[in-house]
TORPANU-487440 format. One line per field, with one value per residue (C-alpha): x, z, y; chain; residue in one letter. Coordinates in steps of 0.2 Angstrom, whole numbers. Last residue first. Layout:
BEGIN
x (X, ...)
z (Z, ...)
y (Y, ...)
ch (A, ...)
aa (A, ...)
***
This chain:
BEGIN
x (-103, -101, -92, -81, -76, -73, -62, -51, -54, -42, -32, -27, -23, -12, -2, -1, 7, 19, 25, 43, 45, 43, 62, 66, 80, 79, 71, 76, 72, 55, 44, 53, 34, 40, 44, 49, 59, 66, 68, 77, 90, 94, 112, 109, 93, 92, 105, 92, 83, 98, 106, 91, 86, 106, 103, 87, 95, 111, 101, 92, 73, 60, 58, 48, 50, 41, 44, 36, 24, 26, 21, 5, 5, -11, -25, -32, -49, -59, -48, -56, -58, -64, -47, -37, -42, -46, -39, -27, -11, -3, -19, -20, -4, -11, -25, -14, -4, 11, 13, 2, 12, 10, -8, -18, -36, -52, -66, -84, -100, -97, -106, -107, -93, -80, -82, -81, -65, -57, -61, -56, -37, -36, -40, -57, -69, -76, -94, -102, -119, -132, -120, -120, -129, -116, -100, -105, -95, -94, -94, -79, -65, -74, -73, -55, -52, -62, -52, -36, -44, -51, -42, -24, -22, -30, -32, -55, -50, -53, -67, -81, -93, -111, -122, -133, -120, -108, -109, -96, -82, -78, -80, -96, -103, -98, -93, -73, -81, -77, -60, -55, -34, -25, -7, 11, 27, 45, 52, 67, 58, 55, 49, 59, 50, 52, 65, 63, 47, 44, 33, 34, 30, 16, 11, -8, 0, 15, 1, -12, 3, 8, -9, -10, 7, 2, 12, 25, 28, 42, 45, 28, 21, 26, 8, 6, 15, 0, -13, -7, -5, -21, -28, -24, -34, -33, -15, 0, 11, 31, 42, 62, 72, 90, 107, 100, 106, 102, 83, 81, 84, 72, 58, 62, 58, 42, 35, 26, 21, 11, 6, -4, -9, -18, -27, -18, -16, -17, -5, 12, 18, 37, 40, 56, 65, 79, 78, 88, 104, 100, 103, 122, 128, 128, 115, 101, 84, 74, 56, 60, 51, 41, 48, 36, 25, 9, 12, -7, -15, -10, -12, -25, -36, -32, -36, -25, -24)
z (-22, -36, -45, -30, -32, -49, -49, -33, -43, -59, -48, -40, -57, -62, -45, -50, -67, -59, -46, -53, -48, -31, -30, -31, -24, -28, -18, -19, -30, -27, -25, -10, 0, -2, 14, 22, 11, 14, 30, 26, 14, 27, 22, 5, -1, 14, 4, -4, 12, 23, 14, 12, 28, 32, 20, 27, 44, 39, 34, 49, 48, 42, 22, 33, 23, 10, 5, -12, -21, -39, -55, -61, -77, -88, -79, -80, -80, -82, -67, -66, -45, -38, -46, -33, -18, -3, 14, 13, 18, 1, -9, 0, -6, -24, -22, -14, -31, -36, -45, -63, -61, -49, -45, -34, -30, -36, -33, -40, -37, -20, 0, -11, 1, -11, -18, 1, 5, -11, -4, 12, 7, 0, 14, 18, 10, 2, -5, -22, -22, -37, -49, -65, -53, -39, -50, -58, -71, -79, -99, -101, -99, -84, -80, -80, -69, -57, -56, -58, -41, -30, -26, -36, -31, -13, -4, -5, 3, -6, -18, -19, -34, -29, -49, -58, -73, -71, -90, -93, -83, -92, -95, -84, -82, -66, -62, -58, -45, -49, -49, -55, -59, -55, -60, -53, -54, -56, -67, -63, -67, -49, -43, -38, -23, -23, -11, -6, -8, 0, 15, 18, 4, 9, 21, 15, -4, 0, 11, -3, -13, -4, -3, -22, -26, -14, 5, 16, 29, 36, 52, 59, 72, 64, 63, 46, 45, 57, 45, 31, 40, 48, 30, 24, 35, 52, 52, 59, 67, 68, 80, 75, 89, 85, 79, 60, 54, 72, 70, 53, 52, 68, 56, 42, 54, 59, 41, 37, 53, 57, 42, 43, 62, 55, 40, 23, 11, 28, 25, 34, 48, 54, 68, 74, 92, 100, 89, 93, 99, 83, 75, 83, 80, 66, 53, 60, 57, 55, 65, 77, 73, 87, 103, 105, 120, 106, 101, 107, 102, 83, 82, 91, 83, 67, 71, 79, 76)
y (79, 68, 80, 84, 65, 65, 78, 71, 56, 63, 74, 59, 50, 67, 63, 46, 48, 60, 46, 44, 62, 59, 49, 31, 19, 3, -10, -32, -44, -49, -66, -72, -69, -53, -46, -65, -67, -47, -54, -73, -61, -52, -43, -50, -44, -30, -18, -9, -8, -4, 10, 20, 21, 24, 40, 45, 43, 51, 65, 70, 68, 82, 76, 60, 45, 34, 15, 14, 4, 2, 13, 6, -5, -7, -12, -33, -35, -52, -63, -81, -87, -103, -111, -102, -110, -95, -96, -111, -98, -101, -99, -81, -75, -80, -71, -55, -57, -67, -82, -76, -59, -44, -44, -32, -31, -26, -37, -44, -51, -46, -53, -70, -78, -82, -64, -56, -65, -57, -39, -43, -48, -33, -21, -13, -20, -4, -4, -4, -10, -13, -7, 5, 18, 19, 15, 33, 36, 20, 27, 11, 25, 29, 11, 11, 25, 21, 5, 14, 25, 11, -8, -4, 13, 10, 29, 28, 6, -10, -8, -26, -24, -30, -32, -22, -22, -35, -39, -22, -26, -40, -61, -61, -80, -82, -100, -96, -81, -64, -56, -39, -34, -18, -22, -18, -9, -9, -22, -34, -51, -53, -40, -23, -13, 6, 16, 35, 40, 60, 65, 84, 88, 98, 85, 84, 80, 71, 59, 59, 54, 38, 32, 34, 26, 9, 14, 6, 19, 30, 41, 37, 50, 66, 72, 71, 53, 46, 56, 46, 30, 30, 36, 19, 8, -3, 1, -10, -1, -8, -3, 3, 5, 12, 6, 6, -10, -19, -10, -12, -30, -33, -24, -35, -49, -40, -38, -52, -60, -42, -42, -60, -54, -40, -44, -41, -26, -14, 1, -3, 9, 10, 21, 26, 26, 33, 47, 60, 49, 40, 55, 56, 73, 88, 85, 97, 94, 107, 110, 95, 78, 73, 60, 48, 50, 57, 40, 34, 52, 51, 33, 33, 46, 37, 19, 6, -12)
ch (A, A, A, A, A, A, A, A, A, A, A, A, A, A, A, A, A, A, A, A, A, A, A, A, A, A, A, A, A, A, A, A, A, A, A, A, A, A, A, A, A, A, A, A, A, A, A, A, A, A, A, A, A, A, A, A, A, A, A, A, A, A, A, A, A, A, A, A, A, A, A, A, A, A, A, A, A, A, A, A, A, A, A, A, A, A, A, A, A, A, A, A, A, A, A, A, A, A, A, A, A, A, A, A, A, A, A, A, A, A, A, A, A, A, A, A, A, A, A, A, A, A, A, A, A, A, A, A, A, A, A, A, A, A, A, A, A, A, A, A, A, A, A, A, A, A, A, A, A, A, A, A, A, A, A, A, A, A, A, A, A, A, A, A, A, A, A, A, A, A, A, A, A, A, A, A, A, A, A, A, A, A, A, A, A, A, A, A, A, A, A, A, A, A, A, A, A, A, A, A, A, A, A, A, A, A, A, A, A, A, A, A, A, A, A, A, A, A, A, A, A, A, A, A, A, A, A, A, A, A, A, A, A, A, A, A, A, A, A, A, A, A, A, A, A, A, A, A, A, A, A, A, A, A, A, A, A, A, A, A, A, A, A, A, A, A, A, A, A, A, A, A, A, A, A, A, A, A, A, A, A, A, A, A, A, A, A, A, A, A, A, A, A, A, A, A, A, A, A, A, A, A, A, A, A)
aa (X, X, X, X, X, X, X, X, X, X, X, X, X, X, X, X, X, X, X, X, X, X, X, X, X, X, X, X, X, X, X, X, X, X, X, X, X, X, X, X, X, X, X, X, X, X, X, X, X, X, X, X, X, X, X, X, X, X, X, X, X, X, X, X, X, X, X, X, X, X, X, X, X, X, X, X, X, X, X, X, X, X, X, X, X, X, X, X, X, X, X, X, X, X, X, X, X, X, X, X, X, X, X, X, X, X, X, X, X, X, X, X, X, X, X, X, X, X, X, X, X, X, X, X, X, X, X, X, X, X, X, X, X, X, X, X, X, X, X, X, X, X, X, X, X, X, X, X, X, X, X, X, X, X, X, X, X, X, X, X, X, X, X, X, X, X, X, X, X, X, X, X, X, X, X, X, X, X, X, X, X, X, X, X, X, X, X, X, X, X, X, X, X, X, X, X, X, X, X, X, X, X, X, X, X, X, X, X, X, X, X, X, X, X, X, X, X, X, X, X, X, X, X, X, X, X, X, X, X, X, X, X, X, X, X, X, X, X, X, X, X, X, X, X, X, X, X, X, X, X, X, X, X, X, X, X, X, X, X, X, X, X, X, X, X, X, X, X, X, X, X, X, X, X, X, X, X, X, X, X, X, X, X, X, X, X, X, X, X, X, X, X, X, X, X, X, X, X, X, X, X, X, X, X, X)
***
């Protein structure tokens, strides 16, 4: 685990992006070493065990180190690419554009996952407790509503979203307590322990979600939890990289995710949970309907202010 001053002090020994990046010579002669970071959706040792083996793919396809950082929240990883720290993360859509935004472009998308069925997104969905008696947003007025993290898409901005569209402008009045859980998997924990009335987290289909991710590692049972909000879809979450790297690196980056399926298949498994297809790639414009969402609690946040 590693917060932000860490992260940016800790790696300071890495060796930092130069100003351009030529294309001529060996890049992984420049970069002996890159950084993969991961937003926390899970606790620690679960995403450590998650992405490692994909990791150890990365590093024989690439022909140079690739170490894995597991952050203790989303802004670590935002503030880690800023500095030049971590060459490419795994983000949601909203963290991934708070980092194009304070990067000045400098971080850019350049694979997105595929799920099973061959679609590209996800869903923001709210859980209570199977013996609640609320059946939607609305009846939980008064009550403890669990948030995942300020740079969550899924577990903060479409759910502030939603509610404004309900007349929920301010979370803090319509609830007795809205706090931030953290990751997503802490979010979930908190409604089967009383802590929240009520979570936002994400859900790809009725067999893959973070509950269902849960189930399978016996730390929540499914049947003590009934979904009563289900978003429309979000675009889905992308693998980002540094604009400052070497071509051939972006393009070998590229290369070996969307061939990771069949050249790894047990990694990208691993990944996925063997729930997804595979990555395609994807460029910053498919992430328009996030960057108009950002302005959105970027507005909503200064109003508050």
């Amino acid at each position: 685990m590693f917060d932000r001053r860490q992260l940016v002090a800790g790696l300071a020994g890495l060796p930092l992006l130069p100003a351009a990046a030529s294309a001529q010579g060996a890049w992984q002669t420049r970069f002996p070493e890159l950084v993969f970071a991961v937003i926390p959706a899970e606790n620690a040792s679960g995403t450590v065990e998650r992405y490692t083996p994909f990791t150890e793919y990365l590093t024989r396809e690439l022909g140079t180190k690739v170490t894995l950082r597991v952050a203790n929240d989303y802004a670590a990883v935002i503030e880690g690419q800023r500095a030049g720290n971590i060459h490419f993360a795994f983000y949601g859509p909203s963290s991934y554009v708070r980092a194009h935004t304070v990067t000045n472009g400098g971080v850019v998308p350049f694979v997105v996952e595929v799920l099973q069925d061959g679609s590209v997104g996800y869903y923001s969905v709210l859980y209570v407790r199977a013996n609640n008696p609320a059946t939607r947003i609305e009846d939980l007025r008064g009550k403890n509503l669990c948030l995942v993290d300020p740079n969550s898409t899924s577990g903060n901005n479409v759910p502030r979203f939603a509610m404004s569209k309900l007349g929920i402008n301010t979370p803090d009045q319509f609830f007795s307590r809205v706090v931030y859980a953290g990751s997503h998997e802490n979010a979930v924990t908190a409604v089967m322990q009383g802590t929240c009335d009520a979570a936002f987290n994400w859900w790809n289909s009725e067999t893959d979600s973070n509950l269902s991710r849960m189930v399978a590692k016996g730390m929540v049972k499914a049947e003590d939890f009934k979904m009563i909000f289900k978003s429309d879809l979000i675009a889905g979450s992308p693998v980002a990289y540094l604009t400052s790297l070497p071509e051939e690196a972006k393009a070998a980056l590229t290369k070996a995710f969307v061939e990771a399926p069949v050249k790894a298949k047990a990694a990208f498994d691993r990944w996925s949970d063997g729930k997804n297809q595979g990555f395609r790639p994807t460029t910053h414009a498919d992430y328009q309907s996030i960057v108009d969402l950002q302005r959105f609690v970027d507005q909503m946040r200064r109003n508050r202010s």
